[in-house]
C-alpha positions as CSV (number, residue, x, y, z in Angstrom):
1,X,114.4,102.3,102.5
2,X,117.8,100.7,101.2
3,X,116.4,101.5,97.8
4,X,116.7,105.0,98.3
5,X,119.8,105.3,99.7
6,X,122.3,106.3,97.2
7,X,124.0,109.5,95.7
8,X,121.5,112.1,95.0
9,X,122.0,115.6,93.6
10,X,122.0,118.4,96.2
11,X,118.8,120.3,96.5
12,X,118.8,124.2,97.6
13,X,118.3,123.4,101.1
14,X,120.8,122.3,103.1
15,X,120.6,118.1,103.0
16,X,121.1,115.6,100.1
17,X,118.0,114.3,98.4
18,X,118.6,111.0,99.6
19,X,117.4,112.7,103.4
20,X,114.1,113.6,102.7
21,X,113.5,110.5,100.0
22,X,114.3,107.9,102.7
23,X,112.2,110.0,105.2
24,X,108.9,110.1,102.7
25,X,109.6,106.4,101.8
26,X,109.2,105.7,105.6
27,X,106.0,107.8,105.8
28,X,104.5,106.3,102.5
29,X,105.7,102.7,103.6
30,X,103.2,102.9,106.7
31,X,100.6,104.6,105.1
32,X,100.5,101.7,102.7
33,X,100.7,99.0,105.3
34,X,97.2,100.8,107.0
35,X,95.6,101.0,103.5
36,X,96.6,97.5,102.7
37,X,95.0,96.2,106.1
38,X,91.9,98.1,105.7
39,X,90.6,97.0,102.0
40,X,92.5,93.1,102.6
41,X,94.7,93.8,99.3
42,X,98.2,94.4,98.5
43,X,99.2,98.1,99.1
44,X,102.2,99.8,97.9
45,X,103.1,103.4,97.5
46,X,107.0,104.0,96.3
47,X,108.5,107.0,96.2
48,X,109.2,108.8,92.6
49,X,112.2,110.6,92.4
50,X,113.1,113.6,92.1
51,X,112.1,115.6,95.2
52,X,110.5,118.5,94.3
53,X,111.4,122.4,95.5
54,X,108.4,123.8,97.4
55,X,108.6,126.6,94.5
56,X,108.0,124.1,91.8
57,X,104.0,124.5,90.5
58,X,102.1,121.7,92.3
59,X,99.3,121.4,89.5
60,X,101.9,120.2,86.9
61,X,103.0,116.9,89.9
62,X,98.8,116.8,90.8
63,X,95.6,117.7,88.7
64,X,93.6,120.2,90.5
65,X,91.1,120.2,92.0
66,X,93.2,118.6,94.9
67,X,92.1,116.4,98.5
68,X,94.5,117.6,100.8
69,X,94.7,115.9,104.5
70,X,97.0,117.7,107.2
71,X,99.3,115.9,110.0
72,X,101.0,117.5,113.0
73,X,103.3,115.9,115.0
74,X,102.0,115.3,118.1
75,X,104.9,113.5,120.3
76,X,108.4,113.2,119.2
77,X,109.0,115.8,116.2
78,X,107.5,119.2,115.6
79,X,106.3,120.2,112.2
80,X,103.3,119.0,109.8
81,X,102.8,117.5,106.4
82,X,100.2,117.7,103.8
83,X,99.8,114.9,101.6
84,X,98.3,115.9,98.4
85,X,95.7,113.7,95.5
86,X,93.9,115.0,93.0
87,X,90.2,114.5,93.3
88,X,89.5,112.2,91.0
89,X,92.2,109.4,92.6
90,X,90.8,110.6,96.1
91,X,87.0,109.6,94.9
92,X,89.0,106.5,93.5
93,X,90.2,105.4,97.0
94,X,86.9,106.3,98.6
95,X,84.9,103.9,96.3
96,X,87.7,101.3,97.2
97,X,87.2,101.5,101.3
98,X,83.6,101.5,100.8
99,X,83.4,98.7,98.4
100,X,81.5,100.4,95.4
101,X,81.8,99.5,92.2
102,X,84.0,101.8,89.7
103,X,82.6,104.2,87.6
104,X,84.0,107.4,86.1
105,X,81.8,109.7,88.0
106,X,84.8,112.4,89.9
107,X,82.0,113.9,92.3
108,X,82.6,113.9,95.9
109,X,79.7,112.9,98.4
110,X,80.0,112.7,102.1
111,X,80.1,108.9,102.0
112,X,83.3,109.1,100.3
113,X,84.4,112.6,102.1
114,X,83.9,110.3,105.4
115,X,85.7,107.3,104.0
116,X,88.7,109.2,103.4
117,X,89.2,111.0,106.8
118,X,89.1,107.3,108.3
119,X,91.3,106.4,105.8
120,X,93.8,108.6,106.2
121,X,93.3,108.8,110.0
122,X,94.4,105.0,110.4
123,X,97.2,105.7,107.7
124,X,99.0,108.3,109.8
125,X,98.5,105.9,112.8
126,X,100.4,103.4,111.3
127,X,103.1,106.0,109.2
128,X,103.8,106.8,112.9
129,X,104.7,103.4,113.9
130,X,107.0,103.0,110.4
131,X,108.9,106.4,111.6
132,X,109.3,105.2,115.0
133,X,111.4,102.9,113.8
134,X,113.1,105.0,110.7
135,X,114.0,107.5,114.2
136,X,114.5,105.1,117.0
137,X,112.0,107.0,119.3
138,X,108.3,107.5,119.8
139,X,106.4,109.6,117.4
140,X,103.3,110.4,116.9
141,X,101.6,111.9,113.6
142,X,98.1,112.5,114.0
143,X,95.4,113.3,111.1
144,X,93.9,117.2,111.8
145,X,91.8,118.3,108.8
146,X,90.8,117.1,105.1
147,X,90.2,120.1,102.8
148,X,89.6,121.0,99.2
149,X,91.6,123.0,96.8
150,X,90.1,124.2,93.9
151,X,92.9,126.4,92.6
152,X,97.0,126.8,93.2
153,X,97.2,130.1,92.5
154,X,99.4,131.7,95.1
155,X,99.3,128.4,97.2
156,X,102.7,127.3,98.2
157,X,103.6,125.2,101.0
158,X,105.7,125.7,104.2
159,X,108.0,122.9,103.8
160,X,111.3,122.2,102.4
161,X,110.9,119.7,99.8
162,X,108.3,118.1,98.2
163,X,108.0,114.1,97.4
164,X,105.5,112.1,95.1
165,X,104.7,109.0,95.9
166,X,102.8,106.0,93.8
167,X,100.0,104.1,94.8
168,X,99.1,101.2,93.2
169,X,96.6,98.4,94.6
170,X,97.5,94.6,93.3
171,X,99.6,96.0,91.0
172,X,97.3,98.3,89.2
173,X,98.2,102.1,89.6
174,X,95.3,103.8,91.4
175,X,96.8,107.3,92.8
176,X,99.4,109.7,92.6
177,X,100.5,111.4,96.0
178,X,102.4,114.6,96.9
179,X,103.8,114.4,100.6
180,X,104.9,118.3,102.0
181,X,108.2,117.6,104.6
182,X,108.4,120.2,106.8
183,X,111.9,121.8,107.5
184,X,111.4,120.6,111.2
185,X,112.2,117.3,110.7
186,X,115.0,116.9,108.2
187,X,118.4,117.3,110.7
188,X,116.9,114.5,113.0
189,X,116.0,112.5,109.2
190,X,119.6,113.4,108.2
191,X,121.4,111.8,111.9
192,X,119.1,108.8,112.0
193,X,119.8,107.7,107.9
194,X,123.8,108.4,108.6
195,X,123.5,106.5,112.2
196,X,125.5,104.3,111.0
197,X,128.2,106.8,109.3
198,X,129.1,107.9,113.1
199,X,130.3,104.9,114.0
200,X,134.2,104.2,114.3
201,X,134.2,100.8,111.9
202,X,137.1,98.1,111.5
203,X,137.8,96.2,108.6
204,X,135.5,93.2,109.8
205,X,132.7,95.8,109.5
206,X,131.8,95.8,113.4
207,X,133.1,98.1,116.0
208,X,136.6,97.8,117.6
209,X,136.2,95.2,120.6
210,X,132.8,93.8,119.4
211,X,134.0,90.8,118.6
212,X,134.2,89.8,122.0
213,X,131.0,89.5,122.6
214,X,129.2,88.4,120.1
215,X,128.5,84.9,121.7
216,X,125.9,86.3,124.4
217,X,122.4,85.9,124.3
218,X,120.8,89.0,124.5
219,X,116.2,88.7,124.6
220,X,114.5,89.3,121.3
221,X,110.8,90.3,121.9
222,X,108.1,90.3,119.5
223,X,105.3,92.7,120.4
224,X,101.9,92.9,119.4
225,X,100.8,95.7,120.7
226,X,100.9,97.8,124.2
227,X,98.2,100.0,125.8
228,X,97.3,101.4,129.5
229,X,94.9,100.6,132.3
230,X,93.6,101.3,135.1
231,X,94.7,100.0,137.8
232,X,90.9,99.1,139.0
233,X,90.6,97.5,135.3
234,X,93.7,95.2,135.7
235,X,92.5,94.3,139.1
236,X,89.0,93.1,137.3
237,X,90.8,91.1,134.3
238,X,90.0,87.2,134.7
239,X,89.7,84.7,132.0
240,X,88.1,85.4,128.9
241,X,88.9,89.5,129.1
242,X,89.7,90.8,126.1
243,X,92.5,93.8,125.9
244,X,92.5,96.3,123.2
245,X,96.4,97.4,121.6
246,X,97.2,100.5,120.4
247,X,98.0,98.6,117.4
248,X,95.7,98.1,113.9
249,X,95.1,94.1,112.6
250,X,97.6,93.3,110.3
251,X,100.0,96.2,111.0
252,X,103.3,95.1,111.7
253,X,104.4,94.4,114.8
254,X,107.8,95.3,116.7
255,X,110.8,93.3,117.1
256,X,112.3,94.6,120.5
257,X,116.0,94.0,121.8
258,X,116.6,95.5,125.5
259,X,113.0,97.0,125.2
260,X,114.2,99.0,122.0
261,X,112.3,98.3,118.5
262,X,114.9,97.6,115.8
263,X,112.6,95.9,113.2
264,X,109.1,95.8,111.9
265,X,107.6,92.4,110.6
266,X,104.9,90.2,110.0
267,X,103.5,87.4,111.7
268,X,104.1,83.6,110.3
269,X,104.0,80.6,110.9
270,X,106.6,77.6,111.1
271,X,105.2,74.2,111.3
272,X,103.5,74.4,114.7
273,X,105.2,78.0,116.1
274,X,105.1,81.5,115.8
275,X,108.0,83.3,113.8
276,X,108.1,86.6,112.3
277,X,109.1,87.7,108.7
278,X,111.0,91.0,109.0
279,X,109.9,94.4,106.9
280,X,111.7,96.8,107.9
281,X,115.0,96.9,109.9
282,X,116.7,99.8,111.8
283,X,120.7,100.8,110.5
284,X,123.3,98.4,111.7
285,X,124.3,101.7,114.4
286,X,121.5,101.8,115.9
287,X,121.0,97.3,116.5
288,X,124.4,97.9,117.8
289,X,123.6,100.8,120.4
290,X,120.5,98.7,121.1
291,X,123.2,96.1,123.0
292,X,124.1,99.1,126.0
């Protein structure tokens, strides 16, 4: 995200670009770490500047006819996006999840119609994860419909900016996204990107009486994963059980301090131990309120 944090223009509404371009950068950064796990290849989707006006014409940022999948937010924020493709790229995407070989054939079968609602269901999945961390708090964005749009005439979204995104596979551009961000979301956006901004800062760069305790251990926890049972179920576990997490293979996992996630990363390992490569990191504010 610390490539999109720098002086933007102002855009009519009523937060700097930079708000809602770290926000979609978040939400394309765990999309892309769910597509990644589920075709085994390097992933990426960055953001394109600028963010878009809900007024601007769509069709000149995506070729019609469009795919377009909707997200609510189901724990944590209120609000829901659309993320945008034109069909072409979504048949593109399909064909890659299923493993067929390329052609330039555009026409949609269920086959691909099917790959792309798991697709994009395990994508939002893990964008939820990503923005748990970009907002310090559980949320929870989950996939409700895939539709088509044949035409854009007097479609306009209810959100408050627009952002395109681009997705490229080993390298190779395969898709072009648009991302709605609702109006909902972009106050709590704004406080968690300027965490950091709120606190009272010293010349050494940490807070006034910090210093004083910077030699105690605090625990660092790396989790994989957490889920619930049954009481009667944990009762019956014995060697050999397996447990199912709430989290996807490959998806990052959490690095915890005081039970509170301040990083993402990935798994490695050092000669004979376990050690985790960090992804994504939470504002120097917030690792700092994690200490309380």
């Amino acid at each position: 995200m610390k490539n999109v944090r720098q002086n933007f223009p102002t855009p009519t509404n009523s937060h700097p670009e930079e708000v809602p371009a770290a926000y979609a950068q978040a939400l394309f950064s765990g999309c892309a770490a769910a597509l990644s796990t589920l075709l085994n290849r390097s992933v990426a989707i960055e953001i394109q500047l600028p963010i878009h006006a809900p007024t601007e014409p769509l069709a000149t940022l995506v070729n019609l006819p469009w795919v377009v999948s909707d997200a609510r937010f189901a724990r944590g924020l209120s609000g829901a996006h659309e993320i945008l493709m034109s069909t072409e790229d979504a048949v593109g995407l399909a064909r890659l999840v299923l493993g067929e070989e390329s052609s330039d054939a555009t026409q949609m079968t269920s086959d691909h119609h099917d790959a792309l609602r798991e697709m994009l269901n395990q994508m939002f999945g893990s964008a939820s994860s990503q923005l748990k961390v970009f907002f310090n708090k559980p949320v929870t964005l989950s996939f409700a419909e895939l539709r088509l749009v044949e035409s854009a005439e007097n479609w306009t979204p209810h959100a408050a900016a627009v952002a395109m995104g681009h997705l490229t596979v080993d390298g190779v551009p395969h898709a072009r996204l648009a991302v709605t961000i609702p109006s909902t979301i972009l106050d709590e956006a704004a406080i968690a990107l300027r965490g950091d901004e709120k606190e009272e800062i010293d010349g050494s760069g940490l807070p006034p009486g910090l210093e004083m305790i910077l030699d105690i251990e605090m625990p660092v926890t790396v989790e994989l994963g957490r889920t619930r049972m049954p009481i009667k179920e944990i009762l019956a576990l014995g060697p050999g059980s397996i447990i199912e997490l709430d989290k996807l293979a490959g998806e990052p996992v959490d690095l915890l301090v005081n039970e509170r996630a301040i990083a993402k990363g990935e798994v490695v390992v050092i000669d004979e131990n376990f050690g985790l490569r960090l992804t994504q990191i939470s504002h120097a504010a917030e690792r700092i309120r994690s200490l309380s």
